[in-house]
N, C-alpha and C positions, 0 to 999 in steps of 0.2 A: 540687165547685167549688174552683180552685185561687187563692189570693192574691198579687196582683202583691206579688215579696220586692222589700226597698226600699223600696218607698214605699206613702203609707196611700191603700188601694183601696175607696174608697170604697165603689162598686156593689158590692164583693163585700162589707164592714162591711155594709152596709143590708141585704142577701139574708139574713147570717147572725142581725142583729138580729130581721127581720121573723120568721123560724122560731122562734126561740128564745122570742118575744111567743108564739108561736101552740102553744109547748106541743112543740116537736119538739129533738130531741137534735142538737149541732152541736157532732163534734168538732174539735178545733185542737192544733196543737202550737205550743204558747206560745216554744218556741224559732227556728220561723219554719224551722229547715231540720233535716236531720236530723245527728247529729252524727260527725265523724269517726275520736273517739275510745275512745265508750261514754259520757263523762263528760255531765252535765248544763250546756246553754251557759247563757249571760243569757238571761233568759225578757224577753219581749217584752207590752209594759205594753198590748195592741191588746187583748187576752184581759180583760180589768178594762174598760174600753170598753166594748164590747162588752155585757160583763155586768150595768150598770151603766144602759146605754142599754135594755138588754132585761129588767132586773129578776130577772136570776137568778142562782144562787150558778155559782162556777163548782168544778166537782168535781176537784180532783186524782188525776191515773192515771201512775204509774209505771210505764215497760216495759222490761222485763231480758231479752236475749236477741236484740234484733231487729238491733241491731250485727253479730253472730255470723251470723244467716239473713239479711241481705240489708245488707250492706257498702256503702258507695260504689263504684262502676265497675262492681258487676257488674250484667248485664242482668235477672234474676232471681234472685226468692230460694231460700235453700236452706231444708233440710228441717231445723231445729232445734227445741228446746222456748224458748219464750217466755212469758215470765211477766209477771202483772200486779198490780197492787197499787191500790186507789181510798182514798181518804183521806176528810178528814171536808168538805161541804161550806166554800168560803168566800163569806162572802156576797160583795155587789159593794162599793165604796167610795164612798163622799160626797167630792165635793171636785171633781174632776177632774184632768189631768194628772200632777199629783205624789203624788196617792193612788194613781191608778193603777200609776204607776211604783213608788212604796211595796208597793204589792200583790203586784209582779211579783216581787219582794223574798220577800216572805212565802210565795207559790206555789215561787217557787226553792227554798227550805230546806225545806217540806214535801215536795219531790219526791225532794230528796236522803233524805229521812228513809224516805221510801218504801221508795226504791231498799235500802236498808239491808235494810229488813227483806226483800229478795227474794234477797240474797245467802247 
Protein backbone atom coordinates (compact mmCIF):
# COMPACT_ATOMS: atom_id res chain seq x y z
CA UNK A 1 0.00 0.00 0.00
CA UNK A 2 1.37 3.22 -1.26
CA UNK A 3 0.46 6.86 0.69
CA UNK A 4 -0.84 9.65 -1.34
CA UNK A 5 2.68 12.14 -0.63
CA UNK A 6 1.37 15.59 0.27
CA UNK A 7 -1.39 15.22 1.69
CA UNK A 8 -3.03 13.13 4.84
CA UNK A 9 -4.49 9.85 3.08
CA UNK A 10 -6.65 9.11 5.22
CA UNK A 11 -8.00 5.51 3.86
CA UNK A 12 -4.42 4.55 3.69
CA UNK A 13 -3.83 5.99 7.93
CA UNK A 14 -7.16 3.82 8.74
CA UNK A 15 -5.71 0.37 6.55
CA UNK A 16 -2.38 0.88 8.36
CA UNK A 17 -3.96 1.68 11.90
CA UNK A 18 -6.50 -1.24 11.60
CA UNK A 19 -3.25 -3.75 11.03
CA UNK A 20 -1.20 -2.64 13.42
CA UNK A 21 -4.50 -2.88 16.32
CA UNK A 22 -4.67 -6.42 14.93
CA UNK A 23 -1.09 -7.47 15.78
CA UNK A 24 0.68 -7.06 12.25
CA UNK A 25 3.96 -5.38 11.40
CA UNK A 26 3.52 -1.96 9.06
CA UNK A 27 6.54 -0.59 7.76
CA UNK A 28 6.79 3.20 6.76
CA UNK A 29 9.49 5.59 6.01
CA UNK A 30 8.86 8.32 8.34
CA UNK A 31 10.68 10.54 5.58
CA UNK A 32 7.65 10.01 3.21
CA UNK A 33 10.23 9.84 0.16
CA UNK A 34 13.45 8.34 -0.34
CA UNK A 35 16.30 10.54 -0.17
CA UNK A 36 18.57 12.06 -2.61
CA UNK A 37 21.57 12.39 -0.89
CA UNK A 38 22.17 9.43 1.73
CA UNK A 39 21.42 12.06 4.44
CA UNK A 40 18.40 11.69 6.89
CA UNK A 41 15.45 14.31 5.67
CA UNK A 42 12.60 15.71 8.29
CA UNK A 43 10.83 12.83 9.42
CA UNK A 44 7.18 13.18 8.96
CA UNK A 45 4.94 13.48 12.53
CA UNK A 46 1.93 10.88 10.31
CA UNK A 47 4.32 7.89 11.86
CA UNK A 48 3.37 9.05 15.85
CA UNK A 49 -0.33 9.17 14.55
CA UNK A 50 -0.41 6.47 13.57
CA UNK A 51 1.24 4.89 16.58
CA UNK A 52 -0.65 6.49 18.93
CA UNK A 53 -4.18 5.81 17.12
CA UNK A 54 -3.08 2.14 17.18
CA UNK A 55 -1.33 1.94 20.48
CA UNK A 56 2.05 0.71 19.55
CA UNK A 57 5.56 1.81 20.04
CA UNK A 58 7.00 2.66 16.96
CA UNK A 59 10.51 0.84 16.25
CA UNK A 60 13.39 2.76 14.86
CA UNK A 61 15.33 1.05 11.69
CA UNK A 62 18.18 2.66 10.11
CA UNK A 63 19.31 1.62 6.47
CA UNK A 64 22.99 2.31 5.08
CA UNK A 65 23.49 1.30 1.69
CA UNK A 66 20.36 1.48 -0.25
CA UNK A 67 21.36 5.08 -1.56
CA UNK A 68 24.38 3.13 -3.21
CA UNK A 69 21.86 -0.23 -4.69
CA UNK A 70 19.13 1.70 -6.07
CA UNK A 71 19.75 5.63 -6.49
CA UNK A 72 17.03 7.92 -7.95
CA UNK A 73 16.50 7.58 -11.83
CA UNK A 74 17.63 4.34 -12.04
CA UNK A 75 14.97 1.53 -13.07
CA UNK A 76 16.50 -1.08 -10.85
CA UNK A 77 18.46 -1.78 -8.10
CA UNK A 78 21.96 -2.84 -8.06
CA UNK A 79 23.64 -5.59 -6.27
CA UNK A 80 25.24 -3.78 -3.13
CA UNK A 81 25.55 -4.84 0.74
CA UNK A 82 22.99 -3.01 2.85
CA UNK A 83 22.94 -2.62 6.32
CA UNK A 84 20.54 -2.37 9.05
CA UNK A 85 20.39 -1.08 12.43
CA UNK A 86 16.76 -1.32 14.91
CA UNK A 87 16.90 0.90 17.94
CA UNK A 88 14.98 0.73 21.18
CA UNK A 89 11.32 0.94 20.94
CA UNK A 90 9.50 4.51 21.22
CA UNK A 91 6.40 4.39 22.65
CA UNK A 92 3.59 6.66 20.97
CA UNK A 93 2.82 10.22 22.44
CA UNK A 94 -0.15 11.90 24.53
CA UNK A 95 -1.12 15.15 23.39
CA UNK A 96 -1.63 15.14 19.62
CA UNK A 97 -0.37 17.27 16.90
CA UNK A 98 2.57 18.82 18.54
CA UNK A 99 3.64 15.75 20.46
CA UNK A 100 3.66 14.13 17.42
CA UNK A 101 5.62 16.55 15.57
CA UNK A 102 7.93 16.54 18.85
CA UNK A 103 8.22 12.85 18.35
CA UNK A 104 9.20 13.10 14.93
CA UNK A 105 11.96 15.16 16.48
CA UNK A 106 13.08 12.54 18.69
CA UNK A 107 12.81 9.59 15.93
CA UNK A 108 15.03 12.01 13.60
CA UNK A 109 18.08 12.14 16.05
CA UNK A 110 17.63 8.37 17.11
CA UNK A 111 17.93 7.46 13.34
CA UNK A 112 21.00 9.61 12.93
CA UNK A 113 22.48 7.91 15.82
CA UNK A 114 21.70 4.60 14.14
CA UNK A 115 22.97 5.50 11.07
CA UNK A 116 26.53 6.17 13.11
CA UNK A 117 26.77 3.12 14.31
CA UNK A 118 26.46 1.34 10.67
CA UNK A 119 29.24 3.56 9.38
Amino acid sequence: MELERGEADVKALKKCVDKLRRGEVVLLFPEGTRTRTGEIGPVKPGVFLMSAKAGVPVIPAAVEGSLKSWPRGRMLPGITEIRIAYGEPIQPPEGGGASYRGMAEVLRARLEKLREKLR
